[in-house]
TORPA-4810 file (N, C-alpha, C, O; in nm, 3 decimals):
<nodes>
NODE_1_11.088_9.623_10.974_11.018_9.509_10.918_10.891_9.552_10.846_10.870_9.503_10.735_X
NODE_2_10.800_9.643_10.900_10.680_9.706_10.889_10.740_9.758_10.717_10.682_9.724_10.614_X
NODE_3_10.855_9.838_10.724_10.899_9.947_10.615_10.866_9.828_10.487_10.789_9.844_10.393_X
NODE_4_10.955_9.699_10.519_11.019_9.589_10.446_10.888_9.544_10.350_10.890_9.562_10.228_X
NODE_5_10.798_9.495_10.406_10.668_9.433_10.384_10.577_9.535_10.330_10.483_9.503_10.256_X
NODE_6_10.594_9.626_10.355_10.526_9.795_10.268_10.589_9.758_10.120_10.525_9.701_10.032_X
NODE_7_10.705_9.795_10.110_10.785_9.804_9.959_10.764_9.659_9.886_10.746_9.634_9.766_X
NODE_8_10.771_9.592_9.973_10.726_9.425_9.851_10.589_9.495_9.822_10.572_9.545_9.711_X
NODE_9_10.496_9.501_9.913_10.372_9.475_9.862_10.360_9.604_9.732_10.311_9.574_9.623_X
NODE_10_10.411_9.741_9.760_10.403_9.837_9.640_10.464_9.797_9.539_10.419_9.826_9.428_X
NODE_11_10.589_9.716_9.553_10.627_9.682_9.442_10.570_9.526_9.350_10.600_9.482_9.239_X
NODE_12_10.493_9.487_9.440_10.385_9.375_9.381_10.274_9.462_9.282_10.232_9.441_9.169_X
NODE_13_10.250_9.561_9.374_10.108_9.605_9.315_10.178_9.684_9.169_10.128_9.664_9.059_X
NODE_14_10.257_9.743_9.180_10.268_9.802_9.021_10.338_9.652_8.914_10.310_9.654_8.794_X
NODE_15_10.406_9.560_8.958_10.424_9.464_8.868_10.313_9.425_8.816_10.314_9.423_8.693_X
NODE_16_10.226_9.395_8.863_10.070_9.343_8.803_9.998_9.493_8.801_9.882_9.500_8.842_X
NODE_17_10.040_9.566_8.772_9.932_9.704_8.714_9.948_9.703_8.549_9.909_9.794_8.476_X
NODE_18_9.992_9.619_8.518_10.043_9.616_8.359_9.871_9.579_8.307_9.780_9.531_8.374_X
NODE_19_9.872_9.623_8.159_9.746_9.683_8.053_9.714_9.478_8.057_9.807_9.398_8.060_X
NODE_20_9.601_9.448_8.056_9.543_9.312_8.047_9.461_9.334_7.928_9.413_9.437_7.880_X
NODE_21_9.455_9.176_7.884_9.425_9.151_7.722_9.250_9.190_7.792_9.215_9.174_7.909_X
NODE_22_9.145_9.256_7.653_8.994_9.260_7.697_8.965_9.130_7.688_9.006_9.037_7.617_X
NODE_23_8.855_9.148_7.809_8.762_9.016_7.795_8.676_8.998_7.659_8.629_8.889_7.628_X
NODE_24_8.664_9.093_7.596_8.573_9.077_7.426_8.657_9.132_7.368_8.689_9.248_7.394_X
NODE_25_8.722_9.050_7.264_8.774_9.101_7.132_8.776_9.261_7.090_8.660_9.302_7.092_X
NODE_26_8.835_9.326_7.067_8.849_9.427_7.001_8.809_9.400_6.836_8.869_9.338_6.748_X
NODE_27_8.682_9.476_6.834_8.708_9.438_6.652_8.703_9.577_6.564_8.692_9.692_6.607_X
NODE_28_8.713_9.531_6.431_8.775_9.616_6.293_8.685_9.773_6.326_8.727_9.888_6.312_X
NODE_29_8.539_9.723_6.377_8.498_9.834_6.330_8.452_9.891_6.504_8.349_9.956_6.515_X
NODE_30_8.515_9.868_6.601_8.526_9.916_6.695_8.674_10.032_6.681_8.669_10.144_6.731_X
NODE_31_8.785_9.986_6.613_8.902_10.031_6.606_8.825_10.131_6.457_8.807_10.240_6.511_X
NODE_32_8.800_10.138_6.382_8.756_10.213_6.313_8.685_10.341_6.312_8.684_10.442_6.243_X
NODE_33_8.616_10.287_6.434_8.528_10.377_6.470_8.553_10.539_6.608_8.489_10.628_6.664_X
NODE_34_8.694_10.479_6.595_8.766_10.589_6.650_8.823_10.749_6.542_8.856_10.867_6.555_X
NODE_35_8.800_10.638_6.432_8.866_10.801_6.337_9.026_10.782_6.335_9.093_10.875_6.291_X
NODE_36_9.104_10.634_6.394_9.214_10.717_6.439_9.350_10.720_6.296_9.461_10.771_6.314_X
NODE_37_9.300_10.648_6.146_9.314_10.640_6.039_9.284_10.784_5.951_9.347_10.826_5.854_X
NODE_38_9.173_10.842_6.016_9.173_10.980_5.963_9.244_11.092_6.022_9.268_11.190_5.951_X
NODE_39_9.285_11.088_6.162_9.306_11.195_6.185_9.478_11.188_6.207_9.543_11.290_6.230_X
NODE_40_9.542_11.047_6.197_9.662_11.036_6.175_9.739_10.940_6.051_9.695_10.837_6.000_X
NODE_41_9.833_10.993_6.029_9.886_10.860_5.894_9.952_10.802_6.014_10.005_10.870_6.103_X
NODE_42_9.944_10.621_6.012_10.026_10.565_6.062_10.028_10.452_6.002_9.923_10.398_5.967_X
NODE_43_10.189_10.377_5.972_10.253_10.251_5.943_10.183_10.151_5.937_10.173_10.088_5.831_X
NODE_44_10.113_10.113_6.059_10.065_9.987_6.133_9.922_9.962_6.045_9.834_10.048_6.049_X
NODE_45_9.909_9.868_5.986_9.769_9.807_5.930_9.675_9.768_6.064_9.712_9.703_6.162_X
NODE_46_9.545_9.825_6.040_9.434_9.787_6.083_9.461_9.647_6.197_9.471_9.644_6.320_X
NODE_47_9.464_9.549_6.102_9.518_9.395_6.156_9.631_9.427_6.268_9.590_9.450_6.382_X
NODE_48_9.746_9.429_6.248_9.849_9.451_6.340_9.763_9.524_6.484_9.732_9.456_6.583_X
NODE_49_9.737_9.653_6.471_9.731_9.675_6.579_9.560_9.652_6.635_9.527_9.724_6.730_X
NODE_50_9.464_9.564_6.584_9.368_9.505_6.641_9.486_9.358_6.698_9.433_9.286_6.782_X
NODE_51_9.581_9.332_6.671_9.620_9.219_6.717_9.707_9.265_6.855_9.723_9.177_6.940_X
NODE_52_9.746_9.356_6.872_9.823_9.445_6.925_9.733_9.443_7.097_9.768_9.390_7.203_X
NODE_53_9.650_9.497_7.075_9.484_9.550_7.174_9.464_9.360_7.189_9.505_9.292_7.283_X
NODE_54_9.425_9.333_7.123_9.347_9.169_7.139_9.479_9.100_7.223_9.434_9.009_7.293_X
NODE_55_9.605_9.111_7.236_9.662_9.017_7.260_9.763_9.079_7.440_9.811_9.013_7.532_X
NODE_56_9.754_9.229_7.413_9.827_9.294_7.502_9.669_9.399_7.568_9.660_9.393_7.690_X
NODE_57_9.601_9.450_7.527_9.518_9.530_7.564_9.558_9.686_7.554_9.494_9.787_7.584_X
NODE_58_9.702_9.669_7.496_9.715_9.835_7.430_9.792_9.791_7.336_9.821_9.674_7.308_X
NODE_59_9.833_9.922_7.272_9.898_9.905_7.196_10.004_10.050_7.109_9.942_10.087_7.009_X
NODE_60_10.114_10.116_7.122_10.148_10.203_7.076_10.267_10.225_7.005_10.382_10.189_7.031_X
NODE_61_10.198_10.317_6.869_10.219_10.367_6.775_10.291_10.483_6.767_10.293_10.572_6.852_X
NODE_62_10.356_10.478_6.654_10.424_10.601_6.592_10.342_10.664_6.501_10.270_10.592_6.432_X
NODE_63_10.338_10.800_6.485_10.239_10.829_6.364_10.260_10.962_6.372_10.335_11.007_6.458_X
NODE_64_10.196_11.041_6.282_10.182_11.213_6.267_10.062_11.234_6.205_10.011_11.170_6.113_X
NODE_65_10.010_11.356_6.281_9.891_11.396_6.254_9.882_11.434_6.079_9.963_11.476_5.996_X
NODE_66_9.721_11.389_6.077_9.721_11.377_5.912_9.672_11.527_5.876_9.553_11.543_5.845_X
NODE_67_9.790_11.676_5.882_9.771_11.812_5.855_9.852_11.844_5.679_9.959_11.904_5.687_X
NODE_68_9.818_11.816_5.571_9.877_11.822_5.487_9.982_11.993_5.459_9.945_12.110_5.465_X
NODE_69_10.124_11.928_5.430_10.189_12.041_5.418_10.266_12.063_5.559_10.333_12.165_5.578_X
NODE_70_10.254_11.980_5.639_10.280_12.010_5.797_10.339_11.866_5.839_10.302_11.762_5.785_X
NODE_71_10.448_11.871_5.954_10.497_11.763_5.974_10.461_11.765_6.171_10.540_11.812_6.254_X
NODE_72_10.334_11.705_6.203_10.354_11.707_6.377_10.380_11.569_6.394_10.290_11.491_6.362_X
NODE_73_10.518_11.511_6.453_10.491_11.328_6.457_10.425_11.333_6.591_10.421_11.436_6.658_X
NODE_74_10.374_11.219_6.628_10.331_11.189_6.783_10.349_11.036_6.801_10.389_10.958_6.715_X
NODE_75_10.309_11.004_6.940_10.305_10.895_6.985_10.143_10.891_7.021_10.072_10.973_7.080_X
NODE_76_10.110_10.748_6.956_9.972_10.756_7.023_9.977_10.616_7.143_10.069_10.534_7.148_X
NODE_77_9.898_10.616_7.200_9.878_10.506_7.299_9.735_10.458_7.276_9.656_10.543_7.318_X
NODE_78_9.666_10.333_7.216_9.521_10.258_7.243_9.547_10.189_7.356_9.649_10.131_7.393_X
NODE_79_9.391_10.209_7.432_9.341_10.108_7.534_9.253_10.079_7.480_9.177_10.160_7.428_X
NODE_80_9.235_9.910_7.476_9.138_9.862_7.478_9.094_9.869_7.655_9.151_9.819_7.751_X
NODE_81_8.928_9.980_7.646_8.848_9.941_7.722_8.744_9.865_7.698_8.735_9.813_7.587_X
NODE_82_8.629_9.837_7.812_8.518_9.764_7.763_8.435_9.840_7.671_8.400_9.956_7.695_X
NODE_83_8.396_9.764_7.547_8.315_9.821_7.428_8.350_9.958_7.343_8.269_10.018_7.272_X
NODE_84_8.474_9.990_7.361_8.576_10.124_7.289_8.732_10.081_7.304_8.794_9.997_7.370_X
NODE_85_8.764_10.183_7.207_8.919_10.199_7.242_8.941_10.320_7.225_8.923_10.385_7.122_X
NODE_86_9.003_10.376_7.385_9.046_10.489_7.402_9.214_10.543_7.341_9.312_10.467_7.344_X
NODE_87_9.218_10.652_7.302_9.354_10.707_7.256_9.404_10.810_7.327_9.358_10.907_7.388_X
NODE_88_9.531_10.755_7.301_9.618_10.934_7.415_9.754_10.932_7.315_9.844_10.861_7.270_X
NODE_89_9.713_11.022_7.316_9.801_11.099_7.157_9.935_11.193_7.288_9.908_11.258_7.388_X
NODE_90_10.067_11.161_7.227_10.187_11.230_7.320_10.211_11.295_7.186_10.182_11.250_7.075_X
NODE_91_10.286_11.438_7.223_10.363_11.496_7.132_10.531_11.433_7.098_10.599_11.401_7.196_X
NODE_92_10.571_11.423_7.001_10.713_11.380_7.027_10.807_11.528_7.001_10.929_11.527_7.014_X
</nodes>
């Protein structure tokens, strides 16, 4: 019974571990101010993925590092934290 009531509750706690929208807006020049337009080409307009962060609290992208002559794609991942947005760049 003890075992039973263990596994609900772990499996409660990671259902609600999911990324929550920020309490303050993510804006243009918070997302800007990461560089993450310079240091990768990616698809997604500005807008999209400030809507992305504002509505989910992350948000991830396809993209490749911006090395001219060179092809690295990656996956990036934004968090919106409080007053930044952090990036975690995966290799694909």
């Amino acid at each position: 019974m003890k075992r039973f009531i263990l596994s609900v509750l772990l499996i409660a706690s990671m259902l609600t571990s999911c990324a929550l929208p920020p309490e303050t807006p993510v804006t243009r020049q918070q997302l800007m101010r990461t560089g993450i337009y310079q240091k990768y080409i990616i698809e997604d307009s500005p807008e999209q993925v400030l809507d992305m962060l504002n509505t989910y609290g992350e948000a991830i992208l396809k993209g490749k590092r911006n090395i001219p002559g060179k092809n690295f794609p990656v996956d990036l991942k934004l968090l919106a934290i409080p007053g930044e947005v952090e990036i975690i760049e995966y290799d694909r």
